[in-house]
MARGU-111689 format. One record per residue (C-alpha): y, z, x; residue in one letter; residue number from 1. Coordinates in pm, 1 decimal. Example, Ala and Ser with C-alpha at 12.3 -4.5 7.8 and 13.67 -1.06 7.14 Angstrom:
! residues 2
{{-450.0; 780.0; 1230.0}; a; 1} {{-106.0; 714.0; 1367.0}; s; 2} 
***
This chain:
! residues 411
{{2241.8; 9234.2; 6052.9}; x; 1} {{2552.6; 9058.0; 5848.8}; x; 2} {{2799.0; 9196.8; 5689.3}; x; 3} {{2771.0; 9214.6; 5326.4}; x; 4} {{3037.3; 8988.7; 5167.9}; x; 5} {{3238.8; 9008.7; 4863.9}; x; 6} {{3346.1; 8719.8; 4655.3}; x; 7} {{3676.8; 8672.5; 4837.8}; x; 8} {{3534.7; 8659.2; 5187.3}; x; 9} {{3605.6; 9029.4; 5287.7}; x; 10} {{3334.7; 9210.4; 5423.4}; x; 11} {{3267.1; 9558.4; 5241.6}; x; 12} {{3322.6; 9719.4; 5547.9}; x; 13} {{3678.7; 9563.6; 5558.2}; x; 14} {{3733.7; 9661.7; 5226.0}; x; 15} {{3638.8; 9983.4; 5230.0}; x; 16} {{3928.0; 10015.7; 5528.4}; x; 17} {{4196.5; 9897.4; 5312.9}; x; 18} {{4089.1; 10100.1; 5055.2}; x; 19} {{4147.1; 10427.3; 5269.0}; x; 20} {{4457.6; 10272.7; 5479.8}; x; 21} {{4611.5; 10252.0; 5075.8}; x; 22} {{4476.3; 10642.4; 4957.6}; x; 23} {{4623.9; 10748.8; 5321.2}; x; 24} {{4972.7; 10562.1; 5215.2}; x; 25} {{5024.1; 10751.5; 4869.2}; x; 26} {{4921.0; 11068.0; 5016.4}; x; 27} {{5178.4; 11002.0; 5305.2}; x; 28} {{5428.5; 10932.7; 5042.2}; x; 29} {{5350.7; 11122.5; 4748.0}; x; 30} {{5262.4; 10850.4; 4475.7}; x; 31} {{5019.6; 10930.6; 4239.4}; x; 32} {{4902.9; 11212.0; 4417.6}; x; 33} {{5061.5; 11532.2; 4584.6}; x; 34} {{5196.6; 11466.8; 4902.1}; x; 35} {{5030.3; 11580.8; 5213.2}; x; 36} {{5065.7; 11477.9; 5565.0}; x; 37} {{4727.0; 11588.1; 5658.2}; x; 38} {{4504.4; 11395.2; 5360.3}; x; 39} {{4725.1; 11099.1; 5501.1}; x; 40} {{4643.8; 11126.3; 5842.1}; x; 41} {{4250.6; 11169.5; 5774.8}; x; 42} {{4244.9; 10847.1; 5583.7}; x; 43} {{4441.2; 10688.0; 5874.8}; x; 44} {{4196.4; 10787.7; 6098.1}; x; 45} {{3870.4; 10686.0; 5938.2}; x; 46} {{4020.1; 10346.5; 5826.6}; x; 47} {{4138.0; 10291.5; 6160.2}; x; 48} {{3818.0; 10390.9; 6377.3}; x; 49} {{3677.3; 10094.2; 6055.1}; x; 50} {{3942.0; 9807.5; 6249.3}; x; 51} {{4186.8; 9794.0; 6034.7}; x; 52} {{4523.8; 9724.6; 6191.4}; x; 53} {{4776.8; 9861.3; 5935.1}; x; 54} {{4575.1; 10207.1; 5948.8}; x; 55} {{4610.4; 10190.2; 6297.1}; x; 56} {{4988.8; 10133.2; 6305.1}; x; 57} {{4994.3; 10415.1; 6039.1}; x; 58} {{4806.4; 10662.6; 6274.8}; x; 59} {{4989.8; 10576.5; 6594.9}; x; 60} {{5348.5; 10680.6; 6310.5}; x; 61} {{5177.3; 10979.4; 6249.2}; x; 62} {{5108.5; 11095.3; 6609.2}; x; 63} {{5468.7; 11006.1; 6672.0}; x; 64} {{5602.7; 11153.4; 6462.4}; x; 65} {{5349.5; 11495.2; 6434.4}; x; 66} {{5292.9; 11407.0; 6104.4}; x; 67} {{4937.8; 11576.0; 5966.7}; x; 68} {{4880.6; 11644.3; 6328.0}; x; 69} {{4987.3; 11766.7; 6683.3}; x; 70} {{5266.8; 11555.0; 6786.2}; x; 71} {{5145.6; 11314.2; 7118.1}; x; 72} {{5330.9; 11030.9; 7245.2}; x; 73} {{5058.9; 10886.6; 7465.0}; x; 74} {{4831.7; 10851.1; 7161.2}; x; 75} {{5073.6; 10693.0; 6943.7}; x; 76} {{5117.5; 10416.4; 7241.8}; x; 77} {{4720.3; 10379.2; 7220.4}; x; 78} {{4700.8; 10352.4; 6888.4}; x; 79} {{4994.8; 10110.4; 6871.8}; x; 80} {{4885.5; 9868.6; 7141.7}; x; 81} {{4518.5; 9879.4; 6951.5}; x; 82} {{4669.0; 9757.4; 6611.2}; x; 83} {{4930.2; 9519.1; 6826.0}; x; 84} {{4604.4; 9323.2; 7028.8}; x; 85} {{4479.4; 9244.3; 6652.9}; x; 86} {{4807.4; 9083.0; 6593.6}; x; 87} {{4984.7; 9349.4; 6355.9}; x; 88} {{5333.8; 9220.0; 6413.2}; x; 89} {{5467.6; 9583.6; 6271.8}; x; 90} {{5256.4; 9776.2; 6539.6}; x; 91} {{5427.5; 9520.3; 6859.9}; x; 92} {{5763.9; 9602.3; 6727.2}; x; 93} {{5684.0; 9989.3; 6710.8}; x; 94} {{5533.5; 9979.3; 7037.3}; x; 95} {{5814.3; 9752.6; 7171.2}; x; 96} {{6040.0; 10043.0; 7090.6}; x; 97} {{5830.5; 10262.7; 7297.2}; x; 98} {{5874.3; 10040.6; 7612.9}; x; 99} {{6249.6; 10029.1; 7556.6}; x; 100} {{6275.4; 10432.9; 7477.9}; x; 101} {{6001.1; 10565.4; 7717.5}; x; 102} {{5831.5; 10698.2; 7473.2}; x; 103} {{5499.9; 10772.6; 7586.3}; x; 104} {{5509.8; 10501.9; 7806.7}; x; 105} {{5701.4; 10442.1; 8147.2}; x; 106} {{6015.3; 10278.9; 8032.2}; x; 107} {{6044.6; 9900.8; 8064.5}; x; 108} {{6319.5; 9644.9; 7913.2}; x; 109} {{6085.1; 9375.3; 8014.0}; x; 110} {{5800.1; 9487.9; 7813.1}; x; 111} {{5965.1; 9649.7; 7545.7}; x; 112} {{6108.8; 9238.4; 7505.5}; x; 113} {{5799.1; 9089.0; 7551.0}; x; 114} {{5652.2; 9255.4; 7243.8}; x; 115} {{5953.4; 9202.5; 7050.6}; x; 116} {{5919.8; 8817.9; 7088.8}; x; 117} {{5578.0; 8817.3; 7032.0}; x; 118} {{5607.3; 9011.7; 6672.2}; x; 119} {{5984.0; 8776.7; 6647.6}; x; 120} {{5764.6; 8430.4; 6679.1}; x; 121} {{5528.6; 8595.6; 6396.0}; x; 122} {{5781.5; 8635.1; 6133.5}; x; 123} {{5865.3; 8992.6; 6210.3}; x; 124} {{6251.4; 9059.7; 6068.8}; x; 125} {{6287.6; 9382.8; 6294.6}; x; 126} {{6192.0; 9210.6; 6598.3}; x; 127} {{6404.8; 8944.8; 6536.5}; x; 128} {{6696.0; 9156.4; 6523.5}; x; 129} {{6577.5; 9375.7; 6829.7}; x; 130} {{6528.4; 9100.6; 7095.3}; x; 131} {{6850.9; 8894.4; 6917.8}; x; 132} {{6970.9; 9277.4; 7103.6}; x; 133} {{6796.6; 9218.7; 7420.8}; x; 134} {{6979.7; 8860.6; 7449.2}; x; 135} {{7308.9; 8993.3; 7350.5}; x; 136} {{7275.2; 9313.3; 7661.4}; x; 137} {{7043.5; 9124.6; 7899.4}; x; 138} {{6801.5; 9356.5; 7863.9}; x; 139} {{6430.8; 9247.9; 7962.5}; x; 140} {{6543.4; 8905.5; 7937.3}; x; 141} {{6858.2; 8717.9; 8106.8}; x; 142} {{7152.8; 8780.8; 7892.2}; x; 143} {{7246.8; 8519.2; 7639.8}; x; 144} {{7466.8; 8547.5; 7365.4}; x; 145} {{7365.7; 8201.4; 7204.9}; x; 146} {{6981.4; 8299.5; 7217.3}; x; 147} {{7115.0; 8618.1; 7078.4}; x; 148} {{7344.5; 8424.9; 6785.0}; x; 149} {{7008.0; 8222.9; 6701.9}; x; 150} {{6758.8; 8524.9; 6643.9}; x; 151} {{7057.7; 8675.6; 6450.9}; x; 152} {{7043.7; 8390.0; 6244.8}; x; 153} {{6661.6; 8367.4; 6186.9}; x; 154} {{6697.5; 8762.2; 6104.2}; x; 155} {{7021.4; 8717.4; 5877.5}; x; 156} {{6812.2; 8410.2; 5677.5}; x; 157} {{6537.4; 8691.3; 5592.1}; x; 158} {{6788.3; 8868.0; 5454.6}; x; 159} {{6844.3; 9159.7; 5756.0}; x; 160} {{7161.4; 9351.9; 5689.7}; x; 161} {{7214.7; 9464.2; 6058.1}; x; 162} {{7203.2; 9128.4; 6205.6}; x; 163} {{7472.3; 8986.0; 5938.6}; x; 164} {{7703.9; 9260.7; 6056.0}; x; 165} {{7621.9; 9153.3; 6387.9}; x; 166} {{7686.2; 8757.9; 6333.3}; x; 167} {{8023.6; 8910.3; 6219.6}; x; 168} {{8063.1; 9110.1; 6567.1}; x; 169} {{8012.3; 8779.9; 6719.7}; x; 170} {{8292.8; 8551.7; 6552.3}; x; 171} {{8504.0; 8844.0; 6666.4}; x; 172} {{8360.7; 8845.3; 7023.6}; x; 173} {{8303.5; 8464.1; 7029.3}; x; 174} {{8003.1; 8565.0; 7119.3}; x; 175} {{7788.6; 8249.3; 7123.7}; x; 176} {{8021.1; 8075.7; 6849.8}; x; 177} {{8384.9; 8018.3; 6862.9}; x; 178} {{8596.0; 8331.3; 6765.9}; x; 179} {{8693.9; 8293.6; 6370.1}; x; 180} {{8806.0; 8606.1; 6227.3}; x; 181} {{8751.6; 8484.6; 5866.4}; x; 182} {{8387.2; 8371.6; 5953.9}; x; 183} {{8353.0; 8733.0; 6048.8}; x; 184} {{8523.3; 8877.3; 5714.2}; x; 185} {{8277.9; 8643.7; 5557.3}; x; 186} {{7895.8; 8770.1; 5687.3}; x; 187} {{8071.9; 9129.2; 5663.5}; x; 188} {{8095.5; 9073.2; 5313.0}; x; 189} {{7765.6; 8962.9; 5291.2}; x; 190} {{7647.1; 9242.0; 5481.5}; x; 191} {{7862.0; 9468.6; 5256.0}; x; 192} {{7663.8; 9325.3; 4954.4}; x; 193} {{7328.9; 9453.8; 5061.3}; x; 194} {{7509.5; 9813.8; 5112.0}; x; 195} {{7529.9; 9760.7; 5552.4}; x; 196} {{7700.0; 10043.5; 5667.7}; x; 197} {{7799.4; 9864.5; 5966.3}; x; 198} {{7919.1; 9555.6; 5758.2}; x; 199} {{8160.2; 9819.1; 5568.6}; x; 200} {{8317.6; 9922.3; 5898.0}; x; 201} {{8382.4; 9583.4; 6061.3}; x; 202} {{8535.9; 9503.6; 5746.2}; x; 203} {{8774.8; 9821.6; 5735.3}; x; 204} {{8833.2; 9697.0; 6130.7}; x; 205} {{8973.9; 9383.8; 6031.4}; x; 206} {{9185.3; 9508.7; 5741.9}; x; 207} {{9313.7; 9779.0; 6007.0}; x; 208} {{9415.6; 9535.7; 6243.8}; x; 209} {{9499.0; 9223.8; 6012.3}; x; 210} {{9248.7; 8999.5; 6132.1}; x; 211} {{9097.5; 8774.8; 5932.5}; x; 212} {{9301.8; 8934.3; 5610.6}; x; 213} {{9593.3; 9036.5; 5547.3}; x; 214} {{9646.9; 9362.5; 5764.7}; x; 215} {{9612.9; 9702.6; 5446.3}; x; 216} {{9579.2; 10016.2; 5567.7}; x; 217} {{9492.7; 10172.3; 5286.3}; x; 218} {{9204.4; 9903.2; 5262.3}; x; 219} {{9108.7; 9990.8; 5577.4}; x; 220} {{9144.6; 10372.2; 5521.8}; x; 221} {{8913.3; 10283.9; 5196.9}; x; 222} {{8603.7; 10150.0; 5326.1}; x; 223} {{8568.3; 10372.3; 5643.0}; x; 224} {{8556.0; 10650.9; 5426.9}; x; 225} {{8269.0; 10420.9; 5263.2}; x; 226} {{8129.8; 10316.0; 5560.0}; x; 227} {{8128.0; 10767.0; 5657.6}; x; 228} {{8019.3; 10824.6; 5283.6}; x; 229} {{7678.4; 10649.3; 5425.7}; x; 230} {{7671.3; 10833.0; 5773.3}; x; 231} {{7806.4; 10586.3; 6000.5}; x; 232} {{7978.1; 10795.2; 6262.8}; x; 233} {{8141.9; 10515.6; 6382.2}; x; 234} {{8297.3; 10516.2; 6070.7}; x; 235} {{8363.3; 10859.8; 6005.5}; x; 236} {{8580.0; 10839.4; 6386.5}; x; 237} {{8780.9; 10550.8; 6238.8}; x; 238} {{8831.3; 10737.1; 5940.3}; x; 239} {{8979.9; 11029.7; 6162.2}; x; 240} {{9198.9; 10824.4; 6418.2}; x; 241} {{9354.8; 10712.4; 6053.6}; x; 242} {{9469.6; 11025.7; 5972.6}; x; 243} {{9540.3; 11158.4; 6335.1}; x; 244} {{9819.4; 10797.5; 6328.9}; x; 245} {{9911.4; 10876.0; 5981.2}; x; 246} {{9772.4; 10551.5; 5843.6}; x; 247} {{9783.1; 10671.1; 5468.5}; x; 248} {{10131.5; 10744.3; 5510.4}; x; 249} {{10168.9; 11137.1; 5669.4}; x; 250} {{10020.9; 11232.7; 6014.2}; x; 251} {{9760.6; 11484.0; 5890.9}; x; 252} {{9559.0; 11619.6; 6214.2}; x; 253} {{9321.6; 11886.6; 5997.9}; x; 254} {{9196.3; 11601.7; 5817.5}; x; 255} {{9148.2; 11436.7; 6116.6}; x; 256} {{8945.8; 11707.8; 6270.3}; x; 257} {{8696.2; 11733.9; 5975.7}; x; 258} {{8614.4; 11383.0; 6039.3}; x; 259} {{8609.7; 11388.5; 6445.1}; x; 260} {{8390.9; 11719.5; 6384.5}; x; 261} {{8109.0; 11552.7; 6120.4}; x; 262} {{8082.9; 11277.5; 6366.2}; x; 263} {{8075.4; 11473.0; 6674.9}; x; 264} {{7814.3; 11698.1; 6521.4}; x; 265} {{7616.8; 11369.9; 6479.4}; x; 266} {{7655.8; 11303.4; 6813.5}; x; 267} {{7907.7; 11046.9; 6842.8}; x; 268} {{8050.8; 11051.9; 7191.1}; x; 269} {{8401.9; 10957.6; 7124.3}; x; 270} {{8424.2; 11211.2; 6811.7}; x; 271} {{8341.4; 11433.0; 7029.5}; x; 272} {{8592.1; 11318.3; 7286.6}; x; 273} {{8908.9; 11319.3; 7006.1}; x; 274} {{8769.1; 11717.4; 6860.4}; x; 275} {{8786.0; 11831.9; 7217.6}; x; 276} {{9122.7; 11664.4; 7264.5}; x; 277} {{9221.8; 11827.0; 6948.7}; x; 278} {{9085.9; 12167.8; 7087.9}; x; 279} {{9329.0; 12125.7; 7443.0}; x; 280} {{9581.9; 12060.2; 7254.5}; x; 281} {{9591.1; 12263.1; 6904.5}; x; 282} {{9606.5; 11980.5; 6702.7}; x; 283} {{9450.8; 12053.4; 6289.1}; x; 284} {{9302.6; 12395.2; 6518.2}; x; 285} {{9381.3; 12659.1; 6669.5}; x; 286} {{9397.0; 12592.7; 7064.5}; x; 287} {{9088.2; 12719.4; 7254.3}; x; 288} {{9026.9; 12562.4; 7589.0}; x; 289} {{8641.8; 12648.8; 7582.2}; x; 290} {{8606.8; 12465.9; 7296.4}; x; 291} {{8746.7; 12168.6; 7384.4}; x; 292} {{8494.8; 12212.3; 7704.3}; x; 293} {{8194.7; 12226.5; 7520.7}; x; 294} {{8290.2; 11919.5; 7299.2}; x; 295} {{8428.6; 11714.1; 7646.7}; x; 296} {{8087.5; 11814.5; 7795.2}; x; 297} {{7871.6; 11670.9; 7512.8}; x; 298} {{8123.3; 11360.4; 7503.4}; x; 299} {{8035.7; 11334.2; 7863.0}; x; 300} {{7680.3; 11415.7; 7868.9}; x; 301} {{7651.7; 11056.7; 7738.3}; x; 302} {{7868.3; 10902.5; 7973.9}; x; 303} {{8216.0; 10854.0; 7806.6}; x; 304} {{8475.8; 10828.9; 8078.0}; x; 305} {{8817.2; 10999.0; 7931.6}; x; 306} {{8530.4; 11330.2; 7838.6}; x; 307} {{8477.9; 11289.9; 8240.0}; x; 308} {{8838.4; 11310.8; 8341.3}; x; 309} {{8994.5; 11567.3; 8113.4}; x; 310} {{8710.9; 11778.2; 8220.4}; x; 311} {{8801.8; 11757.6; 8586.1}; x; 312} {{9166.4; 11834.8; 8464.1}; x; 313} {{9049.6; 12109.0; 8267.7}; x; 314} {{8816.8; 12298.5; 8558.1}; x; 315} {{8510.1; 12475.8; 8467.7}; x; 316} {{8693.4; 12783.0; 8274.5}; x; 317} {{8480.6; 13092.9; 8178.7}; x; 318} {{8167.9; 12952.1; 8198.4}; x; 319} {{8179.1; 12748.6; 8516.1}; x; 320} {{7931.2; 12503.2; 8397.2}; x; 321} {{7994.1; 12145.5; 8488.7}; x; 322} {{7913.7; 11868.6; 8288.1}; x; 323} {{7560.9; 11698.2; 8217.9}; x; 324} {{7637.5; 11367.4; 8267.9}; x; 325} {{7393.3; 11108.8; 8162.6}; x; 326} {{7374.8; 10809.8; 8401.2}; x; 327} {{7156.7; 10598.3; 8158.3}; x; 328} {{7202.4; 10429.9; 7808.8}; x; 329} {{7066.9; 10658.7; 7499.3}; x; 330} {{6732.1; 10438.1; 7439.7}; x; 331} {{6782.3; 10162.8; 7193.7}; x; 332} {{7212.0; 10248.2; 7120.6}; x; 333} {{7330.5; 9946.2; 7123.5}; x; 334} {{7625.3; 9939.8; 7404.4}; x; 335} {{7871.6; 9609.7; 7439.5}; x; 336} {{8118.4; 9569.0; 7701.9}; x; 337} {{8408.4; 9466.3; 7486.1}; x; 338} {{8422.9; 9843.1; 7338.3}; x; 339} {{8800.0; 9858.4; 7291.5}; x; 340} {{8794.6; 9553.1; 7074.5}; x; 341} {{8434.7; 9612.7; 6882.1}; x; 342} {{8481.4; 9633.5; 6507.0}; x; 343} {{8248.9; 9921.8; 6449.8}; x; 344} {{8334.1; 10101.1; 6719.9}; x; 345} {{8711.9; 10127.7; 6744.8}; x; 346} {{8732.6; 10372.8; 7058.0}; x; 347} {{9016.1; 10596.0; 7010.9}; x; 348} {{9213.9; 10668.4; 7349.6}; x; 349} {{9193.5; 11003.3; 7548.2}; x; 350} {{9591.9; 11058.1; 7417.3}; x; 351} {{9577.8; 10936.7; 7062.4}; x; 352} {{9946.6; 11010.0; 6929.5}; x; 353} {{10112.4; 10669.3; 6898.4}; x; 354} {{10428.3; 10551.1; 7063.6}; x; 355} {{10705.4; 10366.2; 6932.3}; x; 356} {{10814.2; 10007.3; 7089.9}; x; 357} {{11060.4; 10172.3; 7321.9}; x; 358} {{10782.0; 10448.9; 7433.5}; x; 359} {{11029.4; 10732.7; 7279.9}; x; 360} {{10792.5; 10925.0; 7041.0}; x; 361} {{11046.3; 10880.4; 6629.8}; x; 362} {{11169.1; 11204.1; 6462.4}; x; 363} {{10845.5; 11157.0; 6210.0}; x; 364} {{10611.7; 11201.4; 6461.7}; x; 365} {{10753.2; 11479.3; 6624.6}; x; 366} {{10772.3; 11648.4; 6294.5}; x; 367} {{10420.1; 11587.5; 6227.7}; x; 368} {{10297.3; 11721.7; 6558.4}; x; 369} {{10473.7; 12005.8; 6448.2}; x; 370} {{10274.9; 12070.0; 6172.5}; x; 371} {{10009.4; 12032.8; 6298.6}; x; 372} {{10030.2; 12342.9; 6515.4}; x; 373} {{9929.8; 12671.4; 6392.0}; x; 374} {{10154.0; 12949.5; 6363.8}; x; 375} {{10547.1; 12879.5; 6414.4}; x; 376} {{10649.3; 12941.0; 6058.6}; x; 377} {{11003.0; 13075.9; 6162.2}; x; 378} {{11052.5; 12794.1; 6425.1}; x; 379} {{10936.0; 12492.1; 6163.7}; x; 380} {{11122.1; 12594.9; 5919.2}; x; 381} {{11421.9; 12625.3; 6121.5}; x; 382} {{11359.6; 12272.2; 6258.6}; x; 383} {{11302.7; 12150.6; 5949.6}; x; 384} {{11651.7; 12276.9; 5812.6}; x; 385} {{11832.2; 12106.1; 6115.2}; x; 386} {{11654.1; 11794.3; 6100.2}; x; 387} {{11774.3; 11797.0; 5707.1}; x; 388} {{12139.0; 11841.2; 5768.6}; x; 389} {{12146.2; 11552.0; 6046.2}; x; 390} {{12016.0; 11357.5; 5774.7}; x; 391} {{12263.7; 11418.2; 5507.5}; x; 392} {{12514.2; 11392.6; 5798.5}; x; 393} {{12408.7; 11068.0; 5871.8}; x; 394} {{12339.7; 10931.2; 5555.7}; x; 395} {{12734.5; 11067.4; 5464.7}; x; 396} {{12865.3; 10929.0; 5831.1}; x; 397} {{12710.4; 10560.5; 5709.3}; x; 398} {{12883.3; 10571.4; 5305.3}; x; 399} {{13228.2; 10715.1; 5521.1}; x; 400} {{13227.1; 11078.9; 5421.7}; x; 401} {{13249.7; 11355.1; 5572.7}; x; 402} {{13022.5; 11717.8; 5555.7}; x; 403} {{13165.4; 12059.4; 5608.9}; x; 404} {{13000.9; 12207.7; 5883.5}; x; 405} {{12812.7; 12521.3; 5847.4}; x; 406} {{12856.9; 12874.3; 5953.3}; x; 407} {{12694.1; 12972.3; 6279.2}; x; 408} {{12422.4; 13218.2; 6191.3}; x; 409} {{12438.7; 13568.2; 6218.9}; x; 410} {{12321.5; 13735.9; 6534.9}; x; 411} 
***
């Protein structure tokens, strides 16, 4: 028997679907009604078992996420490859990501690329920007940073934030174009109009190191903190090396360490790799060796090198638990070989304190280091006196006059 038609061509069965897949989205987000994971995931299901694909992208969400129901990875797969064979270009992206995660599914770059240019070539925007990121890597597909630079583009033209911040990275890079620092200041500020996070930062890069603008640090200093207002840690690291070098004018190391620690608590590898250095050496904190352990550890558990070496410098300690090192890339974290010179990532070195041109550390700096430590409140301020009378000494010695000296103290 036929389906019964309506005016429009959609069979009442059809309709019917949509009508539940749209009653389970308010109850999943709370519009119009009050919001309940379960209602939503009931009207998933029944709209879903009726064919219709965006219930059935919906449903495989909800079983990822345990939302309404018990959390299951392998059904979230099933349910995501059902909606994907009847060509929801959502549903291949979100199953894409499970190939390239191993999430519920045996991990594979290959597949996880395959669906990702299959949803791309339908007009999906996240796809485009996720295999543009399979070109750029090489993974699932043989590395190519012009096929990368093009998808970017198609992405960028839809009006994707992340993959203008990334057509930025590339003028930097000369990654498939030539290298044009003000090309790059130019999508970042486009990014930076839709609110990009990452835009923000590879701005407050190139202000920081003068390229493509005239070099500000305070500019700089300014939109990191933006960029870590909105939860980049990348950002909130920059932010932190800033004050560690003194970039706003005065070396300031407990600043610093709020900003290392907010990132490393995020789990930003090399935050956690400039708190534990802090930690060794009593910089903004007090020194406590275990501490800077645990942070090292984390900073190595994802495979940062300088967390690797100062932990074999450092031994075991107390605890004599050795690091968890991670041999494999965190699932879909974007990883470039060019880290030193990447504008949102501006990786901080194991021994941050700057030199000057001679490799003799100034009197500023030393000063600064000394505040930085805890305790010594006899000892800095008897440093700080002799440091003051060389100056006047000095300043006297260069207008030709000369300073009484002053008693030895007292024993």
């Amino acid at each position: 028997m036929a389906q019964r038609k309506s005016k429009d061509g959609i069979s009442a069965k059809d309709s019917e679907a949509e009508e539940l897949y749209r009653k389970g989205r308010s109850f999943e987000t709370g519009r119009g009604v009050g919001q309940s994971y379960e209602s939503a995931f009931l009207c998933y299901l029944e709209a879903a078992e009726r064919g219709n694909s965006r219930a059935m992208h919906s449903l495989g969400k909800c079983y990822y996420n345990g939302h309404g129901t018990k959390r299951s990875l392998e059904k979230a797969v099933e349910w995501y490859r059902r909606a994907s064979e009847q060509g929801n270009s959502y549903a291949m992206h979100s199953l894409g990501k499970c190939y390239e995660r191993g999430k519920g599914v045996a991990r594979s770059n290959e597949e996880a690329a395959r669906w990702y240019e299959r949803s791309a070539e339908m007009g999906n925007v996240y796809s485009m920007h996720s295999l543009a990121e399979c070109y750029e890597s090489g993974k699932g597909v043989e590395q190519s940073y012009a096929e990368a630079m093009r998808w970017f583009m198609k992405a960028a033209e839809l009006g994707d934030a992340r993959s203008i911040s990334d057509i930025g990275d590339s003028y930097c890079f000369g990654h498939g174009v030539d290298v044009s620092y003000e090309e790059a200041v130019k999508w970042y500020r486009k990014g930076m109009a839709l609110g990009d996070s990452y835009s923000i930062n590879g701005l407050a890069w190139c202000y920081y190191h003068g390229k493509g603008v005239e070099q500000d640090y305070t500019e700089a200093m300014r939109w990191y903190r933006a960029a870590a207002d909105k939860g980049l840690t990348e950002a909130m690291n920059n932010l932190g090396n800033c004050y560690y070098h003194g970039k706003n004018g005065a070396v300031d190391y407990a600043e610093a360490v709020k900003w290392y620690r907010k990132a490393a608590e995020d789990g930003y590898a090399w935050a956690q790799c400039n708190l534990a250095f802090c930690y060794r050496n009593g910089y903004g904190v007090e020194k406590d060796l275990d501490e800077a352990r645990k942070w090292y550890r984390k900073s190595a558990a994802q495979g940062n090198e300088n967390a690797k070496k100062a932990l074999t410098e450092l031994g075991p300690g107390d605890s004599g638990a050795a690091p968890e090192v991670e041999k494999e890339e965190k699932p879909g974290e974007k990883r470039i070989v060019e880290e030193k010179q990447e504008p949102r990532r501006e990786s901080p070195v194991e021994h941050p304190t700057e030199r000057s041109e001679s490799g003799k550390r100034s009197l500023e700096e030393l000063l600064a280091e000394l505040d930085g430590m805890t305790g010594l409140g006899n000892v800095k301020q008897q440093v700080r006196t002799q440091v003051a009378r060389i100056r006047v000494e000095q300043m006297a010695k260069k207008k030709g006059l000369t300073v009484a000296k002053a008693d030895p103290p007292s024993r």
